[in-house]
C-alpha positions, 0 to 999 in steps of 0.5 A: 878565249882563254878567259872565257875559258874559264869563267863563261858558261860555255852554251855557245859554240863560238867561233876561235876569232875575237871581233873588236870593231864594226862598220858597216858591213864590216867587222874586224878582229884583234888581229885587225882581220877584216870580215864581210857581214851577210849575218851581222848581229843574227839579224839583229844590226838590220843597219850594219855595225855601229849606223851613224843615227843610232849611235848619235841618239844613243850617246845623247840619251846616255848622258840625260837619263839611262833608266826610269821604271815603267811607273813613270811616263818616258817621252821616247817610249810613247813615240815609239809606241806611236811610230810602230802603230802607225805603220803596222795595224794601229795596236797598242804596245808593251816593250820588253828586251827580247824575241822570247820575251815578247812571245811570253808576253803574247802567250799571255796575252792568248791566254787572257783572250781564251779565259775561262776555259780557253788556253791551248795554241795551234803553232807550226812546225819548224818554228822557233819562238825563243828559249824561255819556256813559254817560247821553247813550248811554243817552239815546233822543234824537238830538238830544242826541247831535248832536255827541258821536259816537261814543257809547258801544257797547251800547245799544239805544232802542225805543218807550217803552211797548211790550213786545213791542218790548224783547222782540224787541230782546233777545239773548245779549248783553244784560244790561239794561233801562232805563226811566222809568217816567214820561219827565219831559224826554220830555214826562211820558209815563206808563208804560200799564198792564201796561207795568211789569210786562211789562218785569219777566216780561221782565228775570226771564225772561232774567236781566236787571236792571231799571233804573228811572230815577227821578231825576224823579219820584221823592221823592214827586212822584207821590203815592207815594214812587217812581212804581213803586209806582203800578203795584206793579212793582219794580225791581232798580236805581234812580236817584234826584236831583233832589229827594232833598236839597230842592234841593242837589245828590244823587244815589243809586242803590238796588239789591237787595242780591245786585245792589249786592254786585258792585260791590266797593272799587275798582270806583266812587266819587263823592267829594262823594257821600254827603256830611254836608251833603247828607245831612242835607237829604235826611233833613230833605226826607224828614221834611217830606214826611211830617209834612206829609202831602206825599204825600196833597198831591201827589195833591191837587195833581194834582187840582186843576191837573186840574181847572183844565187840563181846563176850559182844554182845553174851551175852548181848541185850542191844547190837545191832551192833558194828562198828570198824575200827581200833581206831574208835569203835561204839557200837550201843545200843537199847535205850539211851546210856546216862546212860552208859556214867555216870555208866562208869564214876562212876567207873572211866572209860570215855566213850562217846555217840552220836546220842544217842544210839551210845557208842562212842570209839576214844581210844590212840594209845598207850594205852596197853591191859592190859588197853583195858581189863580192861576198856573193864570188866567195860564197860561189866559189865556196860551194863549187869547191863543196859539191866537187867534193860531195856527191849530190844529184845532178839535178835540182 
């Protein structure tokens, strides 16, 4: 600690504990603490600490090749590319190492479709995209851009789930729509029904591209492999991260193939993007989902922290609504739910919150019930010792 201290930058808020292994849904600190992971990697380690497949796979392409530049061809890269096609909605792919950067990608991807005239964004509310300032831009958060201004011309934030209010935000200017079809920092707030397809008559209607960000809540988090299946909407551009390579650093775009072919040699690169390394762990997280049924078990996942949080809420009004979709779990509280976030941590169980009120779950696909139980006990006991201590309604 002391060493960052004094030579890292200090943009973080940290928490005063070192983390030196993971398992699992496990991790422990120097003092050989052992903590349970409900937020492992910010969402990113979908298959916990350190999964078997991914760190075999990344150790055997360690020691063959470790980077090439993307003006040569790398077999693991067009596998991938092929493997992410096939199970969303058969588009091409550019690979970069991030969430922001992929949404940069596909910002210009956008702005590509709209030329000549064309090059304003409809984005939601709430939204978050990435800290690049394509991203900030496109971010629906003042909060974000406190600091930044200006930000980058052409876009627009209106209520997320609300058709007709992109419909009246519309004009001869605009060439795109952005959109979470789950808003994960936003407070998992799930896309209401006819919502994805509304925004799809609107974007074919007026020949703009559909952007869905899934840098969150896709690679299966959901039950399905992107969030956009539930509701049998496609879009015809997406962004992928977090997840895609079980915990190293990726990030893609994946656009419908007349879209993908208006960005040309020259026009955008990443240069560790696509990389073998990379690569090869995303297929292996890609394997291990689906020969371990990773899918069915997101599902069973969500159902049983359901069925854990629905009695907590009987019981406790700290509590104000629950929204779960698979292994994406916000619990919305009347008030701050900061001090949950360090009452869990105390009793070695982390958790996140956003927006401030939102306790924040983005659990492993492989973590077991008797982990989910027991963390779910520390966090009911958590919150009823909080709303003893807090006057909020008695109803909810």
């Amino acid at each position: 600690m002391e060493l960052f201290n004094g030579y890292v930058i200090g943009n973080y808020k940290r928490f005063p504990v070192c983390l030196v292994r993971g398992e699992g849904s496990y991790v422990w600190d120097a003092e050989g603490n052992r903590y349970l992971d409900f937020f492992p990697g910010w969402g990113c380690n979908l298959l916990g600490h350190c999964p078997r497949r991914v760190v075999e796979a990344v150790r055997e392409q360690v020691g063959e090749l470790i980077h090439v530049p993307n003006t040569w061809y790398m077999e693991a890269q067009g596998l991938l590319a092929q493997a992410l096609s096939e199970r969303s909605f058969g588009g091409q792919c550019f690979f970069c190492n991030s969430g922001a950067e992929a949404v940069e990608a596909a910002i210009k991807l956008a702005r590509l479709h709209g030329r000549p005239h064309r090059y304003k964004i409809i984005a939601m509310l709430h939204s978050f995209h990435g800290r690049t300032f394509g991203a900030l831009s496109a971010t629906g958060q003042p909060k974000y851009h406190q600091g930044f201004e200006p930000l980058l011309p052409g876009f627009r934030h209106v209520p997320f789930g609300d058709v007709q209010a992109v419909a009246d935000a519309i004009d001869e200017e605009t060439c795109a729509i952005l959109v979470e079809p789950i808003q994960g920092e936003g407070g998992i707030r799930i896309a209401p029904a006819g919502y994805l397809a509304g925004l799809r008559e609107l974007a074919d209607r007026h020949d703009l591209l559909l952007i869905f960000d899934e840098v969150q809540s896709g690679m299966g988090r959901t039950g399905r492999w992107f969030a956009y299946q539930h509701w049998d909407v496609a879009p015809d551009v997406m962004t992928l991260a977090k997840a895609l390579a079980g915990g190293l650093a990726a990030g893609a775009v994946i656009a419908r193939q007349e879209v993908a072919a208006k960005l040309q040699p020259g026009m955008h690169a990443a240069t560790f993007g696509g990389n073998p390394i990379a690569c090869r762990a995303a297929l292996a997280t890609i394997q291990t989902i689906e020969e371990e049924g990773l899918l069915e078990r997101a599902v069973a996942i969500g159902a049983r922290f359901r069925q854990h949080l629905e009695a907590v809420q009987r019981s406790c009004p700290l509590i104000r609504e629950l929204r779960i979709c698979g292994a994406m779990i916000g619990i919305e509280l009347h008030g701050d739910g900061t001090p949950i976030v360090q009452r869990c941590l105390e009793r070695r169980l982390l958790v996140n919150c956003t927006q401030q009120t939102v306790i924040r779950l983005l659990p492993a696909l492989t973590i077991t019930d008797e982990q989910i139980d027991a963390g779910c006990q520390i966090l009911a006991a958590v919150l009823h010792e909080a709303a003893a201590q807090t006057s909020v309604p008695s109803t909810h």
